[in-house]
C-alpha positions as CSV (number, residue, x, y, z in Angstrom):
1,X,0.0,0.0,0.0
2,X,1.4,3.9,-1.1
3,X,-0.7,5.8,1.1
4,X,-1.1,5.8,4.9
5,X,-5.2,6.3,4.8
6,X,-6.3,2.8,3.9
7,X,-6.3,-0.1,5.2
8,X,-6.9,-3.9,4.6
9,X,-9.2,-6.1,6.5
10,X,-8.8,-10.0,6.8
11,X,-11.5,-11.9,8.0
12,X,-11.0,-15.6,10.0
13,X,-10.1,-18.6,8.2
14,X,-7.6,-16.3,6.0
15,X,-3.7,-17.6,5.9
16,X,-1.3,-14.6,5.5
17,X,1.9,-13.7,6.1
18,X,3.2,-10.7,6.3
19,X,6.6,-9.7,4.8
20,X,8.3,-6.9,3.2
21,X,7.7,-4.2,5.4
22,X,9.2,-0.4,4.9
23,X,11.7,0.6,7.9
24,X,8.3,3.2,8.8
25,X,5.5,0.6,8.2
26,X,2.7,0.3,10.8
27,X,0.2,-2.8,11.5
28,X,-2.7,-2.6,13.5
29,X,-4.7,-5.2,14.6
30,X,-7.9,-5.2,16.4
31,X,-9.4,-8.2,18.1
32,X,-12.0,-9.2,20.3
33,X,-10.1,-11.2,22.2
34,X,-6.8,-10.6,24.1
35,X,-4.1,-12.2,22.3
36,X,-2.8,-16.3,22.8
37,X,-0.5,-18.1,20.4
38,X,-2.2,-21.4,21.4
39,X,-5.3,-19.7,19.1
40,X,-2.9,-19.2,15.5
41,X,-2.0,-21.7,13.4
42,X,1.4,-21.4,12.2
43,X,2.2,-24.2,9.5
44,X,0.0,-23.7,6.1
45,X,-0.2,-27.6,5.8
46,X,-2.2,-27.3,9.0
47,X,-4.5,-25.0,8.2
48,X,-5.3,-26.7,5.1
49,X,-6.4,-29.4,7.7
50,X,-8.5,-27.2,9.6
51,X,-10.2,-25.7,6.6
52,X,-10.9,-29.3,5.6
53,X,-12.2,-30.5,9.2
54,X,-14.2,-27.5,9.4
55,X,-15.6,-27.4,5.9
56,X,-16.6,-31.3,7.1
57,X,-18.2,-30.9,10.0
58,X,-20.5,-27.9,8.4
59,X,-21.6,-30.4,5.9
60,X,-22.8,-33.0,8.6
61,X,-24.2,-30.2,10.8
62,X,-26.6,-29.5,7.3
63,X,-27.3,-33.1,6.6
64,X,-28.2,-33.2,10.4
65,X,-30.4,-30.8,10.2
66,X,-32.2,-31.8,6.8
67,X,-32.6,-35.3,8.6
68,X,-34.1,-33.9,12.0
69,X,-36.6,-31.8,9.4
70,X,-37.8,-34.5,7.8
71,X,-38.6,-36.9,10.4
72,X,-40.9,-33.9,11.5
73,X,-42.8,-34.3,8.6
């Protein structure tokens, strides 16, 4: 970025590093929650793995729920 009144916003599930800063660069981050390493996931293999598990267990939750729905009727 060339201009110091914008910024860029990266929602969860997002892998990015964060390289090739200028000796004057400034990053802010704001959170709701304080911050703990435990919570960040640091190899990009990994998070593949999450994204997998977590894209898995939203498809189950649906067919779940489609299943609960139709034993109602």
């Amino acid at each position: 970025m060339d201009t110091n009144n914008l910024g860029v916003y990266l929602g969860t599930d997002v892998w990015r590093e964060m390289l090739n800063f200028t000796n004057n660069a400034v990053v802010m981050v704001f959170a709701s929650e304080h911050y703990d390493e435990k919570d960040y996931i640091r190899d990009y293999e990994e998070f593949h793995r999450y994204l997998e598990e977590k894209k898995t267990a939203k498809i189950k939750r649906h067919i779940e729920q489609n299943n609960k729905e139709e034993l109602k009727n």
